[in-house]
N, C-alpha and C positions, 0 to 999 in steps of 0.2 A: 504494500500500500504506500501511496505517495506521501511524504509530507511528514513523515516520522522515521526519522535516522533509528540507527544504534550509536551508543556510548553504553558504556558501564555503567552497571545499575550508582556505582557510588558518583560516575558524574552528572548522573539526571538528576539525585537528588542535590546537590551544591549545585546546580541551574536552578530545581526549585525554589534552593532556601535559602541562598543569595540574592538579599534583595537588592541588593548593591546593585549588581550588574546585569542581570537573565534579563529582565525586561527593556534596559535603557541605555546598554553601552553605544557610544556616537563615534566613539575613533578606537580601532584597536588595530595595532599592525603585530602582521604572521611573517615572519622571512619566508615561509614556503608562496608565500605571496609574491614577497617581493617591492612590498608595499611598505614608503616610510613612514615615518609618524608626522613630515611635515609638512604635508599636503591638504587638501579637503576628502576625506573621505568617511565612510562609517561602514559598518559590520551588523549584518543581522545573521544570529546563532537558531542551532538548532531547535532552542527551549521557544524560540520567537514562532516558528513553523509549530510548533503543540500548540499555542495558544493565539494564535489568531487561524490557523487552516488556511492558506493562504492554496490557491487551487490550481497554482502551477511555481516552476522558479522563480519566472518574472514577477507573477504576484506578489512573490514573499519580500520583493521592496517597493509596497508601493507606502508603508513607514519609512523608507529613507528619505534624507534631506538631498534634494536637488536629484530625484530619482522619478521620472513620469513615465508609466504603465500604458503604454499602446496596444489598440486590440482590431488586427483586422479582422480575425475571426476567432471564436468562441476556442478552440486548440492552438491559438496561435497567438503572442505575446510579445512587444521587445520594448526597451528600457531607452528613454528618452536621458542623455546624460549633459546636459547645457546646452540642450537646444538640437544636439545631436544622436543619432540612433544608426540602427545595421552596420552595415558596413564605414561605418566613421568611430565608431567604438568596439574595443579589442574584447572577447571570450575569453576567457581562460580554466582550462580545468588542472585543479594539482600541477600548475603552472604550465600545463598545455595549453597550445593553438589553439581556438574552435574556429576561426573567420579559416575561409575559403576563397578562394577565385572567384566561386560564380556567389557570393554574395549580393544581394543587391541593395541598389540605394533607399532609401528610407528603411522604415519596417520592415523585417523578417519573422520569421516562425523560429530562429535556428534554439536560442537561451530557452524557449518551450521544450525540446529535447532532452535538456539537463532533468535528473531522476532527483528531486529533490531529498530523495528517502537516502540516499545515498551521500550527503552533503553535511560537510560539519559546522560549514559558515561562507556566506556567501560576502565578502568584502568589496567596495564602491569606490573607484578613486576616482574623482571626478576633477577635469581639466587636460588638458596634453600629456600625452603620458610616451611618446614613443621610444624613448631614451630607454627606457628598460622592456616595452612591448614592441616596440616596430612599427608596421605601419598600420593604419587605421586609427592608432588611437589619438584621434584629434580629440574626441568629445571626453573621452576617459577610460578605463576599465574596469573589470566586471571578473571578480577572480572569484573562483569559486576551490574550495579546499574538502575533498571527501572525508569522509571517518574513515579513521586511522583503526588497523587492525590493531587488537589488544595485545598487549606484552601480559605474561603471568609469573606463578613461580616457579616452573619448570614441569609441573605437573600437567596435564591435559583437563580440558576446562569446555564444557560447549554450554552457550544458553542460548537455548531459542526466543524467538518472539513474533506475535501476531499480531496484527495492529487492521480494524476495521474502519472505513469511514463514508459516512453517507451525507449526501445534501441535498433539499429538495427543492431549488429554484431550478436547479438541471438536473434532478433528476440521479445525480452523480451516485454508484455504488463501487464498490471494491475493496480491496486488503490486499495485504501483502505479508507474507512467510522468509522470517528470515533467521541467522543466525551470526553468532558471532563466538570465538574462544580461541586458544591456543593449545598446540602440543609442543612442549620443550620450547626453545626459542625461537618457534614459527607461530606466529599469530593470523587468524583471518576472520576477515566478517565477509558477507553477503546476502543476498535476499532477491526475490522475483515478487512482482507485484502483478494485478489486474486491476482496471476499471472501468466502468461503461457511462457515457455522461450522454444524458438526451439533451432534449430541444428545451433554451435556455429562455427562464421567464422573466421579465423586464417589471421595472417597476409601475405604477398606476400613471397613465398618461403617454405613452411613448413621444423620446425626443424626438421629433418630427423631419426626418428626410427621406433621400428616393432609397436609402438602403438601412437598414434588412427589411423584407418583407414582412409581416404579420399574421399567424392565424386568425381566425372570426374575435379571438377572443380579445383583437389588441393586445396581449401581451407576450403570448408565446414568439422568441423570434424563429421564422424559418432560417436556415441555412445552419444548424451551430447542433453539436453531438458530434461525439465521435467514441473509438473505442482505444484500448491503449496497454502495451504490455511491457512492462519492463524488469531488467537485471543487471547484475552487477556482481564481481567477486574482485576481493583483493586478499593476497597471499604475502607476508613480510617475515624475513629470514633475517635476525639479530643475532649472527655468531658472535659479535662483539660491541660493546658500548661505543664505538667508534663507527661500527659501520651497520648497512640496515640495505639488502636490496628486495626491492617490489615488484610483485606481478601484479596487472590489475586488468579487469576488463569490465567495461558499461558497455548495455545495449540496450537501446529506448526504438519500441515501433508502436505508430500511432497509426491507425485506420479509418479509412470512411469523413475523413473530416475536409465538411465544406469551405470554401474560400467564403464566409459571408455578403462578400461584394460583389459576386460572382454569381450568388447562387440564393434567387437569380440576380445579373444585372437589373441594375439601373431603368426601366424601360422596355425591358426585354420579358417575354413568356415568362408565366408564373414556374414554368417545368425544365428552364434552363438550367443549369449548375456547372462550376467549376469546382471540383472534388479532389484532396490530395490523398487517394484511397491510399495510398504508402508513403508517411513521410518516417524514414527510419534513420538513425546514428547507431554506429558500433565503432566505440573507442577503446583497444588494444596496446598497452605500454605497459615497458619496463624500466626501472629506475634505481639508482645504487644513488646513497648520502654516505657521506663519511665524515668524519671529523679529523684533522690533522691540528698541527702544532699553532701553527700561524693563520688555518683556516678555518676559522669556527664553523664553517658549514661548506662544502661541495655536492651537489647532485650532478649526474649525466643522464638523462632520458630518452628514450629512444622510445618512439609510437608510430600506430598506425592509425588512421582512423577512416571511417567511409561515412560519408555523407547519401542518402540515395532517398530519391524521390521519385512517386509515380503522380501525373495531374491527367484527369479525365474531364473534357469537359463536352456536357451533354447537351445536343441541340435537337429534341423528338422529331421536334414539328418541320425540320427540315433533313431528319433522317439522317444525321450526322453525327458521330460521336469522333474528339482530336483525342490523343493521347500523347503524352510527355515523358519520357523517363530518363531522368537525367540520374548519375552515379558519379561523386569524387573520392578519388581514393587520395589519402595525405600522408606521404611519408615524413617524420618530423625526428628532429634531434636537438638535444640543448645541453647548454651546460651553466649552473650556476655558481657562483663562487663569492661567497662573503668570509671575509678577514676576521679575527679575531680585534676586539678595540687598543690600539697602541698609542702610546702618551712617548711621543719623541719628549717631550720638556714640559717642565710641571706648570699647571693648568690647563695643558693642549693633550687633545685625545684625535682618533682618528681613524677615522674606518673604510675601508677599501670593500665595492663590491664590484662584479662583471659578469659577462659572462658573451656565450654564443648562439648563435639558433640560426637553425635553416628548416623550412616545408617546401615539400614539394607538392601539386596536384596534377593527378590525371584523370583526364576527363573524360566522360563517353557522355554521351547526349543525342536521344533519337526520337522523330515526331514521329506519328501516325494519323493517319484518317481513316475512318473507317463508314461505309454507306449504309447503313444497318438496312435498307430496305429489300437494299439487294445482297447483304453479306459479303462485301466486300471492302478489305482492308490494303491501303495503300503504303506504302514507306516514306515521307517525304525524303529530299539529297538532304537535309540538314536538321538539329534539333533546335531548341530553346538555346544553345551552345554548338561547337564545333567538337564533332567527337575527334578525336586527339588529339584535343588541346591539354597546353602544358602552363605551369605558373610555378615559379620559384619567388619567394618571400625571405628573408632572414637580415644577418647582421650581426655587431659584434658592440659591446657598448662597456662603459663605465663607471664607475658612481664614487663618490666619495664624499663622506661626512666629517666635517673637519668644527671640534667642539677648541671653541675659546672659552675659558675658565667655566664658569657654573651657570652666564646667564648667554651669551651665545653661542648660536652651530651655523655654521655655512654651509652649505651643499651645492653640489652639481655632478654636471656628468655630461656625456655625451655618446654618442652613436655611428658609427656608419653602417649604414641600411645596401641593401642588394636587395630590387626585384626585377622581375622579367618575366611575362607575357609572348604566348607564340601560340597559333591556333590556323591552323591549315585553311584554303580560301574553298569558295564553292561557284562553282561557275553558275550553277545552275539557278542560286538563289540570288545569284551577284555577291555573293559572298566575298570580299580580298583577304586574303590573306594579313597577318598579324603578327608581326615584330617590333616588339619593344622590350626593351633594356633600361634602368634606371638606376643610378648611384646616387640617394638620397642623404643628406646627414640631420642628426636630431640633438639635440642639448637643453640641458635647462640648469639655471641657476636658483637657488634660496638661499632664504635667512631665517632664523628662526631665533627670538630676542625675549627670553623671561625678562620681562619689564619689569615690573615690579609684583612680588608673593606671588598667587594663583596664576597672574595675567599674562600670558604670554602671546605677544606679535609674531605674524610670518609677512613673508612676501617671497613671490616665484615668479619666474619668468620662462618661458618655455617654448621651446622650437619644436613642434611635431610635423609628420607629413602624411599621406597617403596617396602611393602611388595606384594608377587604374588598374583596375583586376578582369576576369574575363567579361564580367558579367557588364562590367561598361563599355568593353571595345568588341564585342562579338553578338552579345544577346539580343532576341528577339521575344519580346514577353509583354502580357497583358498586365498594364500599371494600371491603380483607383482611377485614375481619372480619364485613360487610355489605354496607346499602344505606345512603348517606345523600342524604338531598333538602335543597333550598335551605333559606335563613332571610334573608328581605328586608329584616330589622330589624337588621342587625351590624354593630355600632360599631369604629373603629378596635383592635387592639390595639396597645400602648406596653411599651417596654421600657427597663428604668435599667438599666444596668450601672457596675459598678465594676471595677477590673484595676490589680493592680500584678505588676511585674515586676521579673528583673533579669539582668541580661548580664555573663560574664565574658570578654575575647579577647586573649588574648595569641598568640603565633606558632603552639603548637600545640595548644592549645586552647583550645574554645569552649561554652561554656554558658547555657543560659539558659532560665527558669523564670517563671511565668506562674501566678498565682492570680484567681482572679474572681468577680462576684455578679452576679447579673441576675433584677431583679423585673419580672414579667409585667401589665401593668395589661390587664383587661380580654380578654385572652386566650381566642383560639378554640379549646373544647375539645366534642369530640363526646360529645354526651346521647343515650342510649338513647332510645327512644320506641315505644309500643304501636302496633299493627296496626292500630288504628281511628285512628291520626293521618297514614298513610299519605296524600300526593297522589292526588287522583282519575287516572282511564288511566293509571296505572303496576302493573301487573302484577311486576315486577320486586320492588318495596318491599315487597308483599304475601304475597310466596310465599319473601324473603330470611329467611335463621333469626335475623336481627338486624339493627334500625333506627336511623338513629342523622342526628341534627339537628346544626350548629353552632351553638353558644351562647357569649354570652363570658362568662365564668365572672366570678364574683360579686365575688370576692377579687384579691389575690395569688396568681401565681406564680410560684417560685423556681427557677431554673437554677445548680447552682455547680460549682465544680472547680477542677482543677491541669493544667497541660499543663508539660511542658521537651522539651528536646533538648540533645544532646551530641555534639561533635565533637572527636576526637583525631586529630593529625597523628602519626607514627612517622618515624623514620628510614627507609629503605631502601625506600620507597615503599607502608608500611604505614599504613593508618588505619583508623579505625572510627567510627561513628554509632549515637546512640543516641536514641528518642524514647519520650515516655510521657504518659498523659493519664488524667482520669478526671471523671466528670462526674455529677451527681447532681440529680435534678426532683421537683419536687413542685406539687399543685393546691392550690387553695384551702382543700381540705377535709384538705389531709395525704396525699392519695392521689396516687401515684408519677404523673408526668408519661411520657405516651405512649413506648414504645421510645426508650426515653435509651441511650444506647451503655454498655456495660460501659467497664470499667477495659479501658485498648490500650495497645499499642507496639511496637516495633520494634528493632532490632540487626541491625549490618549489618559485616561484616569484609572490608575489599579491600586487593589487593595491587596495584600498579600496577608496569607497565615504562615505560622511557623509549621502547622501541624501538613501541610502540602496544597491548602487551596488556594485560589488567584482568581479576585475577580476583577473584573475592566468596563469599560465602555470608552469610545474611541471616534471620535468624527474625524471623516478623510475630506476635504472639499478641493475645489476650483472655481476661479472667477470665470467670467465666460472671455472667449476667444476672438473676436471679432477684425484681427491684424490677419487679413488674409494675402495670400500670393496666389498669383495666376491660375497656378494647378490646383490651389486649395477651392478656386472660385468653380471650377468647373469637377471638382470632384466631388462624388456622390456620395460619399461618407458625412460630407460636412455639410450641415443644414445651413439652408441660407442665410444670409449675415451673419453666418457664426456659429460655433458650436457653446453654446449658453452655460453658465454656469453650474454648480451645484454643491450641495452637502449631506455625506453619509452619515448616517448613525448608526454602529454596532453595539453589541453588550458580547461578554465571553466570561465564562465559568471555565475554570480547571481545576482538576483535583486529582491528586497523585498520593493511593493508597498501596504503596508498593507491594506485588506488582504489577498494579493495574493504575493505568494514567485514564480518563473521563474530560475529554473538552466537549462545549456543546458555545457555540456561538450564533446568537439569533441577529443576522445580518441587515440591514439596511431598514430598519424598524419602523420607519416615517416611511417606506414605500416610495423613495424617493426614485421618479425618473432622471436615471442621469448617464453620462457618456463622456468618456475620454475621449481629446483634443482629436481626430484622426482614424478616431476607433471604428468600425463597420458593424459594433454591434452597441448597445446600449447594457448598461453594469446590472446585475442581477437585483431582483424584486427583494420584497420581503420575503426573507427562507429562512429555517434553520441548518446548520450545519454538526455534526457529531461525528467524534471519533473516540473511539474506545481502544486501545493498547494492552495487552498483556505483554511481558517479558520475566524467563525464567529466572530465579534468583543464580 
């Protein structure tokens, strides 16, 4: 079952009964991350996924600060990071790759993939970040860190656990069986899940635009259910307190699940649909850490992972069924390397970290059409992509933190990047051919100034980039608001950012506040384009009611805003959180940058026992949206003048009688209609949600 990890029964309970921390940590840094402490980011832990049920990974931060929850469709989720989403922000699992060549612009499905049952904490670094990720991460990244197989006392050790959970706004049912122990110094956990989610209920009023459809009843939406299986196993061999190598493998497949925007269209037959009956991940890696004299930490990694999708899209009435099946396989390798802290001269300390990476992908990608009236099925010469295309990504980077006495640290670092792009031409579709080479460099500087007692300053400065991947120079794909076809001439685009901050932490409270800039050099933004600039055999482009090219835009583009959060501790096991953001884009010409998220945030009130229960109540809002861009105006997600405001109201009970954990969260309680910036579906009605956990002692 989704949404409940394993840890040891002794570290569920210290998440329970710490009230310090389980509910409200805003900044925590993991070297398996790779993430430092003097940036803007925050952490949401496993104990966070018990107690709000969050109904995918993306969900589980829609509590962070400066973190906005995109939904093209009901299986499908990605993470808004200053203004920025898909492919402009980095994946990462246990410090792997997830972004791919054929990623596309805006919004993906891909961070829905991640099995959150299998997840120890998902961390948020928001701002440029390519100096230690590579390319994409203009907007930020997104590291996520599994459970860690258990160490014991040499004895052999297995506890199982079952974990049930149901929800009825969709309908949602499933569990998942899993285990965790050790024999001598080999530890492992894993577990396989199922669940089935139907047609998702909206709250009283539906937001009003041309997508999703609706049953009689106004509130069921059509196009949203799907079905979904996943696993996971990790194996870790400790011959020695120095060293520790890993076997791991994830494998998430999702079924049946509609494109909501798609299905149907905008305009189009009630009976049309575009369906991603297979969107599946399988990630395969092995991994050695060791500890040396002067290296407090080394890893080398070595993965595989496939990316594979099937899209069907159904047109009865004209007796036509397309089909899509695109497969990347990603050969990857890294290596991490952080120093032990070294004090050349008293009051200076100083920390060295680095390291390498390289992915490869290879591509296969193949249409179909098929006449279902007469039974027959065609090949087109070319897919969604060019099958054997190729994309290398990597680079070599450095870091260093350099502590002046007790109230400054300086930092930076720097990068050079290598990617490259090649994908064979098609005559038939006018396809050309595709070479491109790219030697990018990335850097960033800070500061980080205890001013005076709690209060501590930052400021950073940051050079990221992201060179074009296939899915900009070769693809041919149905976007919200159209069709857009390749453009085999796109130059990197580059990103400056600027960010200061500041922290206040005393015992019972915590705050801290985040200002930013970020100019876009070169920037891929979609251009309309006329009917007669249509690729030749694409039918699709021709008959779409808008066409649209990537270009990189002539100018500047600007990204800016505000993100905080706040944490108050209470006596008597009372506290509260609070976060807020808002973010503002613009192009070249002055005209609003693609679905920029509204002004968001969140408040969140819990009361804790010492004896194991947790109760909350939590409002999530947004102001409404009305800064639109060209593509926003013409896409069918977004109601006209805007997508309007709103505010959720949750309540959640937990209670952990060991060895059974009981959450029940009755969701959106005011029945409030509302929808995220962008989204193709509208956020769920009033429901309750429940999960029930066993796990053996």
């Amino acid at each position: 079952m989704r949404f409940l990890g394993l840890t040891s029964l002794l570290a569920l309970r210290a998440l329970a009964q710490d009230a310090g921390v389980a509910p409200f940590e805003t900044t925590v840094s993991d070297e398996r991350a790779g993430i430092d402490d003097g940036r803007a980011s925050s952490v949401v832990r496993q104990g966070d996924f018990e107690r709000r049920l969050p109904r995918s990974a993306p969900d589980a931060l829609r509590y962070e600060p400066g973190a906005f929850i995109q939904q093209t469709a009901h299986g499908q989720a990605s993470v808004y990071l200053r203004g920025l989403t898909g492919q402009q922000t980095v994946l990462l699992f246990d410090g792997i790759r997830l972004n791919t060549s054929t990623w596309r612009q805006g919004p993906n499905q891909y961070f829905f993939t991640l099995d959150a049952a299998s997840i120890e904490s998902i961390e948020v670094l928001r701002g440029g970040s390519s100096t230690r990720f590579g390319s994409d991460a203009l907007g930020g990244a997104i590291a996520t860190l599994p459970i860690e197989a258990p160490t014991g006392d040499g004895k052999a050790h297995f506890a199982p656990s079952l974990t049930l959970k149901a929800t009825s706004a969709d309908s949602e049912a499933g569990g998942r069986v899993a285990v965790q122990g050790w024999i001598g110094p080999v530890g492992f956990v894993g577990g396989a899940g199922l669940r089935r989610v139907g047609l998702l209920e909206s709250g009283a009023g539906p937001v009003k635009s041309d997508v999703p459809r609706f049953a009689p009843d106004g509130r069921t939406q059509l196009g949203t259910g799907f079905n979904e299986f996943t696993a996971d196993g990790r194996v870790s061999w400790r011959p020695s307190g120095a060293h520790e190598l890993t076997l791991a493998t994830n494998a998430y497949r999702q079924f049946d699940a509609p494109r909501t925007d798609q299905c149907p269209p905008a305009f189009a037959r009630s009976d049309e649909c575009l369906t991603y009956t297979e969107q599946f991940r399988t990630l395969t890696f092995a991994a050695w850490k060791g500890h040396f004299t002067d290296v407090e930490s080394a890893r080398v990694t070595l993965s595989w992972q496939r990316q594979h999708e099937v899209r069907e899209g159904a047109r009865p009435a004209s007796f036509v069924l397309t089909t899509g099946r695109d497969t990347v396989d990603t050969l990857g390798a890294s290596l991490a390397l952080r120093s032990r802290t070294f004090a050349p001269a008293a009051g200076i300390s100083l920390e060295l970290s680095g390291g390498a990476d390289a992915y490869v992908d290879l591509v296969d990608s193949r249409s179909f059409v098929s006449f279902t009236d007469i039974a027959v099925t065609r090949e087109l010469t070319r897919g969604q992509y060019l099958a054997g295309s190729t994309s290398l990504t990597g680079g070599a980077f450095v870091d260093a933190a350099l502590g002046l006495g007790a109230r400054v640290t300086l930092r930076g670092g720097g990068r050079l990047g290598v990617a490259a792009s090649n994908a064979p031409g098609d005559d038939a579709s006018g396809t050309v051919p595709v070479r491109g080479a790219w030697v990018p460099l990335a850097g960033h500087l800070g500061v980080e100034w205890r001013a005076v007692g709690p209060l501590t300053l930052l400021a950073n400065v940051d050079r990221s980039f992201r060179a074009p991947n296939l899915d900009d120079l070769t693809s041919r794909q149905q976007t919200g608001p159209g069709f857009q076809f390749e453009n085999p001439d796109l130059r990197p685009e580059r990103g400056t950012s600027v960010e200061l901050g500041a922290r206040l932490r005393v015992d019972w409270l915590s705050l801290e506040a985040w200002a930013f800039q970020t100019w876009l050099d070169d920037a891929m933004v979609k251009q309309p384009r006329d009917l007669s600039e249509c690729p030749g055999s694409t039918p699709q482009c021709s008959s779409a009611w808008f066409r649209y090219q990537l270009q990189n835009a002539p100018g500047l583009s600007e990204v800016r805003g505000v993100e905080g959060s706040a944490r108050l501790r209470l006596p008597l096991g009372f506290g509260a959180r609070a976060t807020a953001a808002y973010t503002w884009g613009q192009g070249p010409s002055r005209v609003p940058l693609s679905r920029i998220p509204p002004a968001n945030g969140t408040v969140e009130f819990t009361w804790r026992h010492e004896v194991g229960l947790v109760l909350a109540t939590a409002v999530r809002w947004a102001g409404p949206q009305t800064r639109l861009a060209l593509a926003d105006l013409s896409d069918a997600r977004i109601p006209l003048g805007g997508t309007p405001g709103y505010a959720v109201v949750d309540a959640r009970a937990s209670v952990r009688f060991a060895p059974v954990l009981l959450t029940m969260v009755l969701e959106n309680l005011l029945d409030t209609a509302w929808r995220a910036h962008g989204s193709s579906i509208n956020g769920p009605g009033r429901g309750l949600m429940m999960l029930v956990s066993f796990r053996a002692p």
